[in-house]
N, C-alpha and C positions, 0 to 999 in steps of 0.2 A: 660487419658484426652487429653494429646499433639496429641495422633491418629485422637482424633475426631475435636480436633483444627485446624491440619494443612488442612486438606483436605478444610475446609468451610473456612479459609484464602485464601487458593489456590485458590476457586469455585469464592468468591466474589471479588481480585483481577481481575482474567481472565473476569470474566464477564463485571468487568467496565470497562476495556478494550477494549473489545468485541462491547459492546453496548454502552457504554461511548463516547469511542472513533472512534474505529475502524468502527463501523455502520453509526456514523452520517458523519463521514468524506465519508463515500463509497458512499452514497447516494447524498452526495450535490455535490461529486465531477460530480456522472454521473446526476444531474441535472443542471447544470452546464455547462455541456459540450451537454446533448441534448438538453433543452431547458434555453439558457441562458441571454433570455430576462425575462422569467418566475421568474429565478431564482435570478434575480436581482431585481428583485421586480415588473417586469412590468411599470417601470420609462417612462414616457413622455418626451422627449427634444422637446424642440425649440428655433431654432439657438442657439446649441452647450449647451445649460441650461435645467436643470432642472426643470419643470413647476409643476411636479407632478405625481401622480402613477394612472393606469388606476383600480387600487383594494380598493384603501384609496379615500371617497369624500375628496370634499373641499368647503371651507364656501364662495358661491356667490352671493353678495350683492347687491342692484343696479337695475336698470330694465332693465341694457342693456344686462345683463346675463338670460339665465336660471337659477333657483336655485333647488337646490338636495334634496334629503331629509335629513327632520329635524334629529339632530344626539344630542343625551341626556352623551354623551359622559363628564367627568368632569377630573380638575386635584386641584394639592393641592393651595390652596390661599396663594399668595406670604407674603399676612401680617400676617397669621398665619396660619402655617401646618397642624394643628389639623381638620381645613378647608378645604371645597370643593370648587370650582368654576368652574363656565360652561366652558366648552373646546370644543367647536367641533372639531367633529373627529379628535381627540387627539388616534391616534393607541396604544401610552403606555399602554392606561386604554380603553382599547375595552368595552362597556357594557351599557346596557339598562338603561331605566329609575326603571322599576319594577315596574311602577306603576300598581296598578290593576285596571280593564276597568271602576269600578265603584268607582275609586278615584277622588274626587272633582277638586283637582286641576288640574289634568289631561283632567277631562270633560270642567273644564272651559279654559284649557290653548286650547282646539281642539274647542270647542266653537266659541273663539274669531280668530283664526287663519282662520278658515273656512266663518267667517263673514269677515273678510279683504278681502280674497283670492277674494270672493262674489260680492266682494265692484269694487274691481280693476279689474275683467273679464265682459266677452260678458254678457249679458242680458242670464238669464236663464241655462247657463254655470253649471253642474253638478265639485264639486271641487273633483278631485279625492284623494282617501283615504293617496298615500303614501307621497303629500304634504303636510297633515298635523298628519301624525304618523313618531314616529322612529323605526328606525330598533334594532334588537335583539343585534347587534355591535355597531351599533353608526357610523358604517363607510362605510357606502354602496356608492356606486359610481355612482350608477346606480338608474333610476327614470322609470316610465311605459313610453311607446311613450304618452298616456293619459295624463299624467301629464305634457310632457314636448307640446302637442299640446295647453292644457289649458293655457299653458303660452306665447302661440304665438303673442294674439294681445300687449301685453304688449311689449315686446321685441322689435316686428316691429315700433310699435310707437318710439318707446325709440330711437332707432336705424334710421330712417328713411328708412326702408326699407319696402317692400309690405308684407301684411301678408303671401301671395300665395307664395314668396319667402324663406321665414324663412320656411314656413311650408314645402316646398320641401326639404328641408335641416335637417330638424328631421326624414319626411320618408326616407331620404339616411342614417341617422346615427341608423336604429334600427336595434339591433341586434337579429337575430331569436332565437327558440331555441335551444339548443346544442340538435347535431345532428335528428335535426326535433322533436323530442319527451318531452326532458328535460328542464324542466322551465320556463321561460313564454319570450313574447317579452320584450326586455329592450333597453335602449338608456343609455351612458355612459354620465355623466353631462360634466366630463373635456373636452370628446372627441368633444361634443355637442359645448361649448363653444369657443376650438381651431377654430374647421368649422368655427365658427359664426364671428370669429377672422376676418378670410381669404377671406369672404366673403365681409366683409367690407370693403377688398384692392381691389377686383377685380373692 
């Protein structure tokens, strides 16, 4: 019996070792050291702070911002645990709503969201899909250029600036896709909003 003991002690020390230890350290070290903006999470500064991650959205309120998409994302309710409460893009709890496409309160929450959007744009204005769905994480960062053009006259008004201006300023901020072929065009919300930031100073 101790023959067949030691060897499968021996196997599953070394292996947590191995893989426990010794792997995850190998890898974050050379991630780290080759890409270690990536590795840090993709952090945003401005003037020397932290503003936010170009990977994780963030909740923008307001009409003077663009806003991201909706994020179904929840944490626990401070007055009792056993409790959910809405959290956007809360990274802890990465995760969907689950609702299925023919759940009520899902059809009425995209219903209503889609008649505001309606309410507040151009005459005839098509609301594109990813302002009023969430994503499969809850934490996307990123919006279609569609999304973020539909939100132009809004912005500009809010803002006092020309629509013709904001909107030059979302065709510099899209990102193609990775390496010509993968994914589709996108515009990063933070990145969108820093611009819109700076534009304001010029």
């Amino acid at each position: 019996m101790l023959k067949q003991l030691r060897p499968a002690l021996v196997m599953i020390v070394a292996l947590t070792l191995i893989t426990g230890l010794a792997y995850p350290y190998a890898i974050t070290s050379i991630a780290q050291a080759v890409f270690p903006r990536q590795a840090g999470g993709s952090l945003i500064e401005r003037n020397g702070q932290v503003v936010g991650s170009a990977l994780i959205g963030q909740a923008f309120t307001g009409d003077r911002y663009f806003h991201g998409r909706l994020s179904a994302t929840v944490a626990p309710d401070p007055a009792d645990p056993s409790k959910s409460v809405a959290a956007p893009y809360n990274a802890a709890n990465s995760g969907a709503s689950n609702l299925a496409p023919t759940n009520k309160a899902l059809i009425d929450r995209v219903q209503a969201d889609v008649q505001m959007l309606r309410t507040a744009a151009s005459a005839g204005a098509a609301v594109p899909m990813d302002l009023v769905t969430t994503s499969a994480s809850g934490l996307d960062p990123d919006i279609t250029p569609e999304a973020a053009l539909f939100q132009v006259p809004r912005v500009a008004k809010a803002r006092s600036l020309g629509e013709g201006q904001v909107r030059r300023l979302v065709e510099q901020n899209v990102q193609g896709r990775l390496l010509g072929v993968l994914g589709e065009p996108r515009i990063n919300v933070l990145a969108l909003n820093l611009a819109l930031d700076d534009l304001g100073k010029r």
